[in-house]
Backbone as ProteinMPNN parsed JSONL, in Angstrom:
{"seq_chain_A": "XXXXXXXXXXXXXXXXXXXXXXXXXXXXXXXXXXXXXXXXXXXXXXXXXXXXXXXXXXXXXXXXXXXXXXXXXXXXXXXXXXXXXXXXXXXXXXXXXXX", "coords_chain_A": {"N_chain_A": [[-28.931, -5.362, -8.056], [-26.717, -3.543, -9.777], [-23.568, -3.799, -10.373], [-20.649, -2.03, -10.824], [-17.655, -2.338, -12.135], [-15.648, -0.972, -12.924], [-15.932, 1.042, -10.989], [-14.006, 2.76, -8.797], [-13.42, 3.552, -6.648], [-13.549, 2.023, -3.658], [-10.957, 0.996, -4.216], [-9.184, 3.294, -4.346], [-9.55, 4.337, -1.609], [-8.376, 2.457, -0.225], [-5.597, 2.226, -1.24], [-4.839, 4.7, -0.069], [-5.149, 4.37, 2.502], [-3.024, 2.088, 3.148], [-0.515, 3.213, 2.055], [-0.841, 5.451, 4.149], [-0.216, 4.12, 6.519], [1.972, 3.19, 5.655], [3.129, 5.786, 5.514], [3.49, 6.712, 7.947], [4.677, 5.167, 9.71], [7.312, 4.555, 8.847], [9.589, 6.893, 8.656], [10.343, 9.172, 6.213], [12.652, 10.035, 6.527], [14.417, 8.484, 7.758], [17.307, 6.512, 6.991], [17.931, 3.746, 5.303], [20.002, 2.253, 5.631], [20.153, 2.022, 8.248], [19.761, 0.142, 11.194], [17.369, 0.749, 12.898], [15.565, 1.299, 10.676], [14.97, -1.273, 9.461], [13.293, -2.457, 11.239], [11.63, -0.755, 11.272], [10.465, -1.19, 9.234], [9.694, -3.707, 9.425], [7.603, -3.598, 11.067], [6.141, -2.035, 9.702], [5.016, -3.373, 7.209], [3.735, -5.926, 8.859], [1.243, -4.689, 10.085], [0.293, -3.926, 7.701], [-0.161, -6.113, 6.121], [-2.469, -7.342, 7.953], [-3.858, -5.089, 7.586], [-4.555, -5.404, 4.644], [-5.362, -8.02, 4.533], [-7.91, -8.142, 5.895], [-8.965, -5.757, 4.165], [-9.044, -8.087, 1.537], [-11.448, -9.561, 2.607], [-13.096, -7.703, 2.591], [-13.912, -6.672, 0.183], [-13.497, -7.737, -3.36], [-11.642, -7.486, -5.424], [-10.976, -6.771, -8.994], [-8.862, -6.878, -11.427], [-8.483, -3.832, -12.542], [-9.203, -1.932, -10.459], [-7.616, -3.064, -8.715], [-5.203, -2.663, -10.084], [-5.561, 0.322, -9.883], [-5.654, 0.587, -6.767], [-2.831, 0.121, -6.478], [-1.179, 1.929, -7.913], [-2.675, 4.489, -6.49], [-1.623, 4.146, -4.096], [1.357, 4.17, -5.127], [1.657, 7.14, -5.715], [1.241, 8.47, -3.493], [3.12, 7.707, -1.769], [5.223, 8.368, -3.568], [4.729, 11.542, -3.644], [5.044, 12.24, -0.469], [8.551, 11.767, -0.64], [9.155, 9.528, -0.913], [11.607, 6.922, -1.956], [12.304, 5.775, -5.39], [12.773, 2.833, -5.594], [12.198, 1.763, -3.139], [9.142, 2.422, -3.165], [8.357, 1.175, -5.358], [9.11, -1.831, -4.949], [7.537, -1.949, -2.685], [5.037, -1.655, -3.437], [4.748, -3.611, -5.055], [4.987, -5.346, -3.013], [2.349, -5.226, -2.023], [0.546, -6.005, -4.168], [1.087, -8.274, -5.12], [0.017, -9.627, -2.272], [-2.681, -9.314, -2.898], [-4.043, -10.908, -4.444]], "CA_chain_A": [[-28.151, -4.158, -8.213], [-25.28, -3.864, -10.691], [-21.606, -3.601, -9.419], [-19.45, -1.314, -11.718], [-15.839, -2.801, -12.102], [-15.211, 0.475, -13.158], [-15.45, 2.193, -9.462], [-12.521, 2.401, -8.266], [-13.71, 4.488, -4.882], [-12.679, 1.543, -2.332], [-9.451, 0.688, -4.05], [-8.429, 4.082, -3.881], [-9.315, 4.481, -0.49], [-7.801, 1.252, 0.429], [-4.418, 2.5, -1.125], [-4.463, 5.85, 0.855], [-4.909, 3.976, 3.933], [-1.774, 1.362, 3.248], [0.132, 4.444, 2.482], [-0.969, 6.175, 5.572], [0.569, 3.197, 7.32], [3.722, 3.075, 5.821], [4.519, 6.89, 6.041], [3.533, 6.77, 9.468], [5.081, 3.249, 9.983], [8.584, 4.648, 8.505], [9.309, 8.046, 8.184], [11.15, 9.206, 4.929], [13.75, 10.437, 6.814], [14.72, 7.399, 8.196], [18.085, 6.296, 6.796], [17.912, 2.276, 4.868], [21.144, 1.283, 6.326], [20.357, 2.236, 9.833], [19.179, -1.029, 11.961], [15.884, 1.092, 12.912], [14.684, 1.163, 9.228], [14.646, -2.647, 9.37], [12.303, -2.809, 12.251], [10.069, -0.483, 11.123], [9.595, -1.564, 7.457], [8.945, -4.794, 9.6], [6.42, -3.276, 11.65], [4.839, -1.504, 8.777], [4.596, -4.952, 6.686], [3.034, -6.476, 9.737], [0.316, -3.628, 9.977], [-0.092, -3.741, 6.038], [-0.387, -7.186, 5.905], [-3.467, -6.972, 8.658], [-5.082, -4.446, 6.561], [-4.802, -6.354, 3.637], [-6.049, -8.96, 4.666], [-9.149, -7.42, 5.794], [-9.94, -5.766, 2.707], [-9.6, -9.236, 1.034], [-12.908, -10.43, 3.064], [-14.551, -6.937, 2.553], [-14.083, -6.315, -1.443], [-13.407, -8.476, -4.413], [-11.308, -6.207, -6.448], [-10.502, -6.822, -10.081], [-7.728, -5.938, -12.327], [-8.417, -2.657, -12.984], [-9.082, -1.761, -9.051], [-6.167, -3.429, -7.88], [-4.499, -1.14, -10.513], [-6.142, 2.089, -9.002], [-4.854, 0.776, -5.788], [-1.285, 0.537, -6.77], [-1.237, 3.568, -8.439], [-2.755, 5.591, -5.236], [-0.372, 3.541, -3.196], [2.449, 4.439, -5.636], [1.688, 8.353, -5.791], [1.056, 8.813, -2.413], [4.305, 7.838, -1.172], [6.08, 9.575, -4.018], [4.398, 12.659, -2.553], [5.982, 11.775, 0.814], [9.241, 11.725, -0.392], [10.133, 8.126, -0.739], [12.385, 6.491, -2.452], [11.392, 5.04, -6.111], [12.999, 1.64, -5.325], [11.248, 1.135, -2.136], [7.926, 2.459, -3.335], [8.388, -0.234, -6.167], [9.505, -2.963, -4.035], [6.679, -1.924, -1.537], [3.656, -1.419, -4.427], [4.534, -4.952, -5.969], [4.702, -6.766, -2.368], [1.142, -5.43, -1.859], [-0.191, -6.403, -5.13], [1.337, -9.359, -4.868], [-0.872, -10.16, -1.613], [-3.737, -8.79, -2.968], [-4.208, -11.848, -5.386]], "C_chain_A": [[-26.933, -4.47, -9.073], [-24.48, -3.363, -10.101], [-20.763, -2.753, -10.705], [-18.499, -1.664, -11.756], [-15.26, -1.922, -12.653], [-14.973, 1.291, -11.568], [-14.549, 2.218, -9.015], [-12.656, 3.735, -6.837], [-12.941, 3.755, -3.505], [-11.453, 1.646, -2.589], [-8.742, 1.914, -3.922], [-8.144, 4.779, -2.215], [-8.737, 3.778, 0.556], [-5.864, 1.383, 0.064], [-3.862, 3.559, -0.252], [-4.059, 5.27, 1.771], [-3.458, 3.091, 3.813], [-1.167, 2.205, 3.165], [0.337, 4.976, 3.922], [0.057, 5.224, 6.159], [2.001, 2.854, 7.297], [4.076, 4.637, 5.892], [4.092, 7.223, 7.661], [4.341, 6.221, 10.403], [6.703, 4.113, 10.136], [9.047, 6.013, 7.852], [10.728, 8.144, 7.26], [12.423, 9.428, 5.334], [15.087, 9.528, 7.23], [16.026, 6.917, 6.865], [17.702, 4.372, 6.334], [19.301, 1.779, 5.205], [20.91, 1.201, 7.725], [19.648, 0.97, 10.35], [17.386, -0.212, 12.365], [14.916, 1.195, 11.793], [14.135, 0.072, 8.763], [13.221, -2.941, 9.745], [10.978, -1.903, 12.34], [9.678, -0.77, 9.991], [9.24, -3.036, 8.269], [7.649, -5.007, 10.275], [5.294, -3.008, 10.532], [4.685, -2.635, 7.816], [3.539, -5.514, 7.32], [2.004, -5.933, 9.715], [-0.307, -3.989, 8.544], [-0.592, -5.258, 5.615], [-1.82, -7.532, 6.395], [-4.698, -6.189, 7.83], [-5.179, -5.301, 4.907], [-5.63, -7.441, 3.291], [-8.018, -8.952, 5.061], [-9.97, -6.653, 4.623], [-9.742, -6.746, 1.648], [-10.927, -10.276, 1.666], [-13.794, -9.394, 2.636], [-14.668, -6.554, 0.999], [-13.289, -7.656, -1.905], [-12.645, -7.373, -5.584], [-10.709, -6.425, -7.497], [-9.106, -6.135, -10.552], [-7.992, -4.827, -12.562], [-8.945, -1.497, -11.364], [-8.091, -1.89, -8.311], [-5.019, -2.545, -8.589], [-4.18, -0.131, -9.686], [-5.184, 1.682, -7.75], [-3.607, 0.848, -5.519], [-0.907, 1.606, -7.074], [-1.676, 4.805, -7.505], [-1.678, 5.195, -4.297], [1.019, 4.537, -3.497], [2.502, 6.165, -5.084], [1.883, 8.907, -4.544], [2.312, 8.843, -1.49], [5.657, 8.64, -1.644], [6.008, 11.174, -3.46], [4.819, 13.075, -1.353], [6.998, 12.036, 0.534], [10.242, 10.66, -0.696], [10.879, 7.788, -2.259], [12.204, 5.714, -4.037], [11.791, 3.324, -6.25], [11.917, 0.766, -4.438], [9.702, 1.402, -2.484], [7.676, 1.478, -4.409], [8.095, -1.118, -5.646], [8.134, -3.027, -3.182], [4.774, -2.236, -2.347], [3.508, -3.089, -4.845], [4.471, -6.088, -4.438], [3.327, -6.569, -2.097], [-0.136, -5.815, -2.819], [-0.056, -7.923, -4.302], [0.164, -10.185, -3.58], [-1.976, -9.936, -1.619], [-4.325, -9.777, -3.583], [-4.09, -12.85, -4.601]], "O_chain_A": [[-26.293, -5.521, -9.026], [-24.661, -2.462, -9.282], [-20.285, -3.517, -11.544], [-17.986, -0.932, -10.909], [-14.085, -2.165, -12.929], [-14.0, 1.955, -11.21], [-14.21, 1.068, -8.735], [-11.848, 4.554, -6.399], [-12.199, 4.272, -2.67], [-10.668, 2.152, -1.787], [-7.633, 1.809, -3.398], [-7.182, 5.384, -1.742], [-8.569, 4.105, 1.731], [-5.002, 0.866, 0.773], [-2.741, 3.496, 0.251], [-2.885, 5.359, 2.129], [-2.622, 3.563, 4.583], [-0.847, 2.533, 4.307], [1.345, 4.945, 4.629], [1.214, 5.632, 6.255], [2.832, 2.485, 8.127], [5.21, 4.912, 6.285], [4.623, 8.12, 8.316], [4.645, 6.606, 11.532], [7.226, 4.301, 11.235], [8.894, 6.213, 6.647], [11.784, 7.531, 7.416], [13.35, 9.072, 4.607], [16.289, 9.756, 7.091], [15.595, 7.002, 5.716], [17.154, 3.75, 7.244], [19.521, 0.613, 4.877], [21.465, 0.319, 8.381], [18.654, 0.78, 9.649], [16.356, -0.789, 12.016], [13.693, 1.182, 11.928], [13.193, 0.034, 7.971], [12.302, -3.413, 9.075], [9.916, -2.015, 12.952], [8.495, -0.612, 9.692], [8.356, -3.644, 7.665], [6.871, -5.96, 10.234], [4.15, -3.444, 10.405], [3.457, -2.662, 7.736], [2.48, -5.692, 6.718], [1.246, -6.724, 9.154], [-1.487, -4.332, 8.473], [-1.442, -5.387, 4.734], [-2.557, -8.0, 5.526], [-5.863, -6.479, 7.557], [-6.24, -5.629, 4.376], [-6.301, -7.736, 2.301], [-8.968, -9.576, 4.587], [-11.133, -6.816, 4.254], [-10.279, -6.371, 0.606], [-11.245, -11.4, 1.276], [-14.956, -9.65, 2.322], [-15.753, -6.062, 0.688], [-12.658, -8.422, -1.177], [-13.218, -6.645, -6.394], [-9.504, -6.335, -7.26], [-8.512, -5.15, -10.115], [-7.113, -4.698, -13.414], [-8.947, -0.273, -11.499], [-7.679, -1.121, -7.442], [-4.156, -1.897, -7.996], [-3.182, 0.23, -9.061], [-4.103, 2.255, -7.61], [-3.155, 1.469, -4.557], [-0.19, 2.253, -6.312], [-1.19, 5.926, -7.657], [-0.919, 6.028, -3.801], [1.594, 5.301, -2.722], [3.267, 6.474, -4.17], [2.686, 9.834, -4.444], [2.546, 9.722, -0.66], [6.572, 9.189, -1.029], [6.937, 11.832, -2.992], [4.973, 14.281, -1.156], [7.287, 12.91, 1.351], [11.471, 10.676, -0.752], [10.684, 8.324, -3.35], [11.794, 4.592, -3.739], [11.104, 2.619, -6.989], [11.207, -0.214, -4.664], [8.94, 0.536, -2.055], [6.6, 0.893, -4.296], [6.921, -1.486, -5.664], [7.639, -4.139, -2.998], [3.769, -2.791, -1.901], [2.437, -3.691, -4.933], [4.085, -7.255, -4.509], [2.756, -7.636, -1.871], [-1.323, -5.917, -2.508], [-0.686, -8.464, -3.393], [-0.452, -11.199, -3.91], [-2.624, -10.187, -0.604], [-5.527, -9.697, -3.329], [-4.176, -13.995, -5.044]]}, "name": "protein", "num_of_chains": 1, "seq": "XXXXXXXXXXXXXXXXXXXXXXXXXXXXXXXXXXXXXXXXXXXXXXXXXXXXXXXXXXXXXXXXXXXXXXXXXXXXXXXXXXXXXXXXXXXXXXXXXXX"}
């Protein structure tokens, strides 16, 4: 069977879900000085990290997947509300462990 490195179906469904987790994790409203914003961007790390790690045993996802997934990641939280620092900051630490 041939593999497309074109599909980009999981990685986008693999960014929704990290999304999901952080606006669930940390809601927009949530204040970045307040001591509770800490402890849940550390929760939602922890969580994100978990899933991460799991879809590094169940896909193999190229440069142009791991894209897609940044890019649904990214949008998804802009949509939310958030912040474009932290959705930066947050897009590049999950690349980053995606590799």
């Amino acid at each position: 069977m041939f593999l497309n490195p074109f599909n980009t179906t999981a990685a986008t469904t693999a960014g929704e879900s990290l999304a999901k987790i952080a606006i669930e994790t940390v809601p927009v409203t949530l204040k970045s000085t307040e001591i509770k914003h800490a402890k849940k961007v550390k929760s939602a790390l922890l969580k994100m990290t978990q899933q991460i790690e799991w879809l590094k045993l169940q896909h193999k996802f190229n440069f142009f997947q791991r894209a897609k997934l940044g890019n649904t990641l990214q949008w998804k939280l802009k949509d939310a509300g958030y912040d474009d620092v932290y959705i930066k900051e947050l897009t590049q630490w999950v690349l980053m462990r995606l590799n």
